[in-house]
N, C-alpha and C positions, 0 to 999 in steps of 0.2 A: 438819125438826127441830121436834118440840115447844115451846112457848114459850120462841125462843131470846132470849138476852139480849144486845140492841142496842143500842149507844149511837148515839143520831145528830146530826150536827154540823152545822149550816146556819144561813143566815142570813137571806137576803133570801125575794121571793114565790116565786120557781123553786123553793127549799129545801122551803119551806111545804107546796107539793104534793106532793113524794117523802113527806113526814113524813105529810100526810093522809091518802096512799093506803096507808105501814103501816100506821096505826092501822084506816083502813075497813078492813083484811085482818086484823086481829087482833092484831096486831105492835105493842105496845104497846112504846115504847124504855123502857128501865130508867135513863134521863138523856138530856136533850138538852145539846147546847153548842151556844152562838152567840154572837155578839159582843158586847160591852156597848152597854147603851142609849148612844143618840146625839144631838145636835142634829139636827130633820128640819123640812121645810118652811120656810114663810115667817117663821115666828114663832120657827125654831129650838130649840121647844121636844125636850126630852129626852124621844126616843120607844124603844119597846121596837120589835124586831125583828118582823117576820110569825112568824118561828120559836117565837120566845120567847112569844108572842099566843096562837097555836095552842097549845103545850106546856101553858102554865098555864090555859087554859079545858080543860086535860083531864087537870089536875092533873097533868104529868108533871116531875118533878124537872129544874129548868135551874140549868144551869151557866154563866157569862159569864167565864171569864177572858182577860185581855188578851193572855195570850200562854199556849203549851203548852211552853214551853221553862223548867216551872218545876218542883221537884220535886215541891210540896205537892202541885200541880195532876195530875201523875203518879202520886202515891200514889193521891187521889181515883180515880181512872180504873182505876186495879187493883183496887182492892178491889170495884169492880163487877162484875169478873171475868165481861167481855163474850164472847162469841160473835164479834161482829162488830163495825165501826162502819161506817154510813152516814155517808158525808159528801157534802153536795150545797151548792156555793155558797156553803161555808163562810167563809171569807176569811181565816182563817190560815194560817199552815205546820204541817203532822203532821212535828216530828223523830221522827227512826229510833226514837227512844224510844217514842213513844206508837203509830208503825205495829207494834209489834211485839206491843203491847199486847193484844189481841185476840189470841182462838183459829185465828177465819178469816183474821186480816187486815181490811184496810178495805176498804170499797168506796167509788167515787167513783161518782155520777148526773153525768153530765158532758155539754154540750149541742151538740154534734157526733158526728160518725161519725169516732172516729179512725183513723189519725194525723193527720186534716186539722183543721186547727183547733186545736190545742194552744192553752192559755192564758186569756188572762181572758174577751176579748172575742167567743166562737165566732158568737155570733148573728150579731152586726154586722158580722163579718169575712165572714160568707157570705154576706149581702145586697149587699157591695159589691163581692164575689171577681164577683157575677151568678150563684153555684151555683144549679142548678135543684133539688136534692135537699139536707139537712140530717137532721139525728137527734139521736138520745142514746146512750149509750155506755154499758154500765155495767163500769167499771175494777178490778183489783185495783189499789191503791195502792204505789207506790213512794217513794224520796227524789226524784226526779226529778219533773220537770213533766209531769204528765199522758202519761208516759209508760210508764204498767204495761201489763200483757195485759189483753185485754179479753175480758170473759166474753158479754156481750151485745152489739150493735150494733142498732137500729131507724131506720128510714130513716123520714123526712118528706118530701113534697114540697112548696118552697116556691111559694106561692101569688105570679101575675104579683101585681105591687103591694103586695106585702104588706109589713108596717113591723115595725121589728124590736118593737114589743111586741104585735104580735099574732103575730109567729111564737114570741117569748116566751111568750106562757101555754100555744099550743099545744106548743111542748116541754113546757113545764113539768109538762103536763098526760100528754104521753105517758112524762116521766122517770117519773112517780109509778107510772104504771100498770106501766111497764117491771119496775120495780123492787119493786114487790109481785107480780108473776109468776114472777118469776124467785129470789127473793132465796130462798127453799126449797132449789132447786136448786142455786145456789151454796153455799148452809150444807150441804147433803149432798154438795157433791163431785160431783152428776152431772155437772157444765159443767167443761172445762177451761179456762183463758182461752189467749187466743190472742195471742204477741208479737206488738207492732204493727210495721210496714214502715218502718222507718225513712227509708228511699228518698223515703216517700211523706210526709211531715211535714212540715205548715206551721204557725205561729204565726199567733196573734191577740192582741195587744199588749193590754194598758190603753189606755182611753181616755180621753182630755185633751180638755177642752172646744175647744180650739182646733185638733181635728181635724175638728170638724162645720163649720167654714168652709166654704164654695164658693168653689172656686177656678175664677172661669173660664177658666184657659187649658188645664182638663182638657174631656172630651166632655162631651155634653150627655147622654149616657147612663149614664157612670161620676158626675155629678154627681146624676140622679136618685136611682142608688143611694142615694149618701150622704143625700139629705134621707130616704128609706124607714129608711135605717140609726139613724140618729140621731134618731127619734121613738120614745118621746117624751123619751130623753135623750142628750147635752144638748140635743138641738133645733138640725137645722140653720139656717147662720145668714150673713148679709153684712152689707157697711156700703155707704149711699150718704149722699153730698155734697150737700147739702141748702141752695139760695141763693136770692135770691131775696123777702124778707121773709120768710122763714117761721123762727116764735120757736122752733122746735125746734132741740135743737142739731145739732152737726154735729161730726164724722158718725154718720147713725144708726143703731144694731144694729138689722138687721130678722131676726127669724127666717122660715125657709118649713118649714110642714109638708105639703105636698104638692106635687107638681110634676109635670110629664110631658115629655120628649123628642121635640122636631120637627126638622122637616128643617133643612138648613144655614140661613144665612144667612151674606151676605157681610157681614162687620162686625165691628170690632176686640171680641175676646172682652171680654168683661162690658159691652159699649151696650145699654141697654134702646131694642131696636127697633119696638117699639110696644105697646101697652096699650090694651084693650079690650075686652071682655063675654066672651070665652072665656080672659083671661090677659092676663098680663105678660109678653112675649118677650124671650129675653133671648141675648145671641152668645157662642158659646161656642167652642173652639178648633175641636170640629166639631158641628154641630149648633146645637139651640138649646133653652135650658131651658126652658118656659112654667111659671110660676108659678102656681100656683091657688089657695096660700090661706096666707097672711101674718099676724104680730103685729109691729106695735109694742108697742117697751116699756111694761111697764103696760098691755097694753092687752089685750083676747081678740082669738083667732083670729077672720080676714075672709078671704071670699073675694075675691079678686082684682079681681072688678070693685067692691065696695064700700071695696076698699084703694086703687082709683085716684081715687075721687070724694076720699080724704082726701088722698091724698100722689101728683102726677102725676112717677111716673120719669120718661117717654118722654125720648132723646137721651141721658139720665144715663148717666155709667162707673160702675158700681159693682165696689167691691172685698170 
């Protein structure tokens, strides 16, 4: 289709890239939306979106309403009298109103191979499922959750070790391209989409900072996942019981960003059973987690033997 007219919806980095690789194709959107600026980082200053960053360094009209469930905000949205809309990472709801809005429909960049994956969290749900293969999706949209036909599907393979923000960019990176490939063919009708298998449908929840805990009474395998999963947010994380004269309080939040899986050990899960220049060992219900590189609060990342010269676990239960 000649210069069709796109509206595209997104918000965070992941979004950023679908939107860069329309424009590198030519596809200039005739509006973006994305969420309104926000308090970000340390100082909570009121920052603009990656979407919003990108649009206005190339002059494309952005739109920030709080919600789509509004009339004004519907009228806006017709009178552009779209082709399509891209939504990628957006972080609203599309009411039946505004999916209907468009000529094609909308499209979703979505960062799995559905139906697996459905939901907020696809990355981190597949690092910790242990999936060896991940992708992107590219969606008609529906009212439902991530459950329209899918016109495209592209497979990734996930890399041993890899953490969920570098399998991040690399989706991010294959959404963008997927979707300036393909999104021609979609506007013309060559692609049919394809109902998903319902049979086959798993969720990936929201994440809550207090699911990046390490629990040790899980494997020392399924725990590794989680520290890959949760970097770099929120950052997996423990507490240990700290006595002994030391002016730190107690107990203390230690994050791990790195770790790796050894053989058993006999020992009540979470004793740190020894500490020394290759790690922090630590018992886990089977297995045992070695630690490789740690933050205290306040403080930067250490590798493991420079985190024992400040703080010695050895014997400690941590929780």
């Amino acid at each position: 289709m000649k210069d069709p007219r796109v509206i595209f919806a997104g918000t965070p980095e992941f979004a950023r890239a679908s939107l860069s690789a329309l424009v590198d194709a030519g596809v200039v959107p005739v509006a973006v939306l994305t969420q309104p600026d926000r308090p970000a980082g340390r100082g909570k200053r009121v920052t603009p979106s990656p979407v919003k960053r990108y649009a206005e360094e190339h002059d494309i009209p952005v739109m920030q309403p709080p919600t789509l469930r509004d009339d004004d905000v519907v009228a806006q949205l017709l009178a552009l009298e779209p082709d399509i809309m891209v939504v990628a990472a957006y972080g609203l709801i599309l009411p039946q109103t505004v999916l209907d809005i468009p000529a094609r429909g909308c499209l979703n960049v979505h960062a799995s191979v559905l139906p697996r994956w459905r939901g907020a969290a696809p990355i981190q749900a597949a690092i910790l499922a242990g999936d060896k293969t991940t992708g992107v999706s590219l969606m008609s949209m529906t009212a439902g959750l991530d459950c329209g036909p899918v016109y495209v599907a592209a497979p990734l393979a996930i890399a041993p070790g890899e953490t969920a923000g570098a399998l991040h960019d690399r989706l991010a990176t294959l959404g963008g391209d997927t979707l300036a490939q393909y999104l021609d063919d979609i506007l013309e009708q060559r692609i049919t989409p394809v109902p998903q298998d319902e049979s086959a449908t798993t969720y990936a929840g929201k994440i809550n900072k207090s699911d990046a805990q390490l629990d040790w009474s899980q494997s020392a395998v399924d725990l590794e996942r989680r520290v890959r999963a949760y970097d770099p947010v929120p950052g997996a994380f423990f507490f240990a019981s700290l006595r002994g004269g030391s002016d730190i309080a107690e107990p203390l939040r230690i994050k791990c960003w790195r770790a790796a899986s050894v053989a058993d050990i006999d020992a009540t899960p979470g004793t740190v059973v020894s500490s020394g220049a290759d790690g922090i060992d630590v018992a886990c219900a089977s297995g045992a987690l070695r630690l490789l590189e740690l933050q205290l609060p306040g403080k930067r990342r250490v590798k493991a033997r420079e985190f024992a010269h400040q703080i010695d676990l050895t014997d400690r239960i941590l929780s």
